[in-house]
N, C-alpha and C positions, 0 to 999 in steps of 0.2 A: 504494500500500500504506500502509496506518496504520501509524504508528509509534508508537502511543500504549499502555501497559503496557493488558494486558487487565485487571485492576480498576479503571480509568477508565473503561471501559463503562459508559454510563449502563444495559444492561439486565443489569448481574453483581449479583444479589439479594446476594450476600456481602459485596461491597464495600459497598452502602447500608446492611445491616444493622450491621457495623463503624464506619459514621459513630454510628451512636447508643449501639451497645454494646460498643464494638469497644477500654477503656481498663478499666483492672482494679480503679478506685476504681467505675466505674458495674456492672460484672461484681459485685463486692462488696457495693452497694449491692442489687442486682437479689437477690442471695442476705440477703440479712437483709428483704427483701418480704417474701420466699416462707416466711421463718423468723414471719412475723408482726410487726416492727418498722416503724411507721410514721411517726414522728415524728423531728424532726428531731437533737433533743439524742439521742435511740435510738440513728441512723444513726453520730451523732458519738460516741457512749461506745462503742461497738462495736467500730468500724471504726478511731479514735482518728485520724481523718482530718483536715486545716485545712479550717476551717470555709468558707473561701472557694471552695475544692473540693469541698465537697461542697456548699455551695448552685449553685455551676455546674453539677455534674452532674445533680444532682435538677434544674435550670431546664431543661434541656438534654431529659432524661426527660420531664421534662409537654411542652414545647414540640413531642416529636417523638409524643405522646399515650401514651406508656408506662406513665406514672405519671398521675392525676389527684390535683390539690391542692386541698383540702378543710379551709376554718378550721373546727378543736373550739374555740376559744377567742377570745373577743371582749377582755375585759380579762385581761392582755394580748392581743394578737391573736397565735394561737400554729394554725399549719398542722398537717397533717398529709399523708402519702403514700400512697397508694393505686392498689394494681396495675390496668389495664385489661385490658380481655379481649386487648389488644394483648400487653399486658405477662406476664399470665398465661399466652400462649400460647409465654414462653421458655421453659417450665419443664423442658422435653424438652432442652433446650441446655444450659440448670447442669447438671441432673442428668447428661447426655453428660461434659460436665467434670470433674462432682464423680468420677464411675466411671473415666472415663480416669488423672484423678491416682491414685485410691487403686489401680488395676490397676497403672501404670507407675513413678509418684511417690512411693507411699506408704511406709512403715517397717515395718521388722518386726513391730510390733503388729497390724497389719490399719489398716484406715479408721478414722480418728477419731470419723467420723458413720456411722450405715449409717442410708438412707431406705426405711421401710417402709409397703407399705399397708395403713391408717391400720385398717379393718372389720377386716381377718385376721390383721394380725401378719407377711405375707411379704415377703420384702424384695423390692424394686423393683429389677425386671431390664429393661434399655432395651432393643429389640429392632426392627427393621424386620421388617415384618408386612404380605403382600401379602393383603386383602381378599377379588380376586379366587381367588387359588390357595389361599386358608387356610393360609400356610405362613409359616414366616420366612426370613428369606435373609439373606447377609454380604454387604455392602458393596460386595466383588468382582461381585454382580450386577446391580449400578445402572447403568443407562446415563445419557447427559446427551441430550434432544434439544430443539431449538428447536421 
């Protein structure tokens, strides 16, 4: 019998997803992408992160192909960040986050942000949506199988 915690599984998607996004300066990071912020002094007037931290996480994001780095500027030589289709396809995981805190977390005001789409004006409702059956479903209907 293995004794070895089940997120040491090399095939638990969750635990390898966690290695790259899995610390709340790159969770932070990943949400001022998606805000449009791509440079680095942005990242750091924002966030008001050490600067050594937030160059290892941005190193850490290109390296795991998250983010692609991109010099705008030759003198000085000054980068930029930019989401990949990798990176782009978190967007359904902040936005799970950002709705879970302002559901559970939030203050008597309502949500500080509400995200809406963009053509209509409706706010963005996250929803699990079976294809097949045209419906949606709770959570409680997911199965796991290998």
């Amino acid at each position: 019998m293995n004794s070895a915690p089940a997120h040491d599984e090399p095939s638990c998607s969750i635990a390898a997803s966690l290695d790259i996004v899995g610390d709340r300066w790159t969770i932070l990071i990943l949400r001022d992408s998606f805000r449009g912020l791509h440079r680095f002094d942005e990242f750091r007037r924002d966030l008001e992160i050490p600067r050594a931290v937030l160059a290892d996480r941005l190193r850490r994001l290109v390296d795991a192909g998250v983010l692609v780095k991109r010099q705008y500027s030759e003198h000085p030589p000054r980068d930029e960040y930019r989401l990949t289709d990798m990176g782009r396809e978190l967007s359904p995981i902040l936005v799970g986050l950002m709705q879970w805190g302002d559901r559970w977390l939030g203050g008597p005001d309502g949500p500080p942000t509400v995200l809406v789409h963009e053509p209509c004006g409706t706010e963005v409702d996250l929803r699990f949506h079976c294809g097949a059956c045209a419906r949606d479903f709770s959570p409680l209907e997911i199965a796991s199988r290998r």
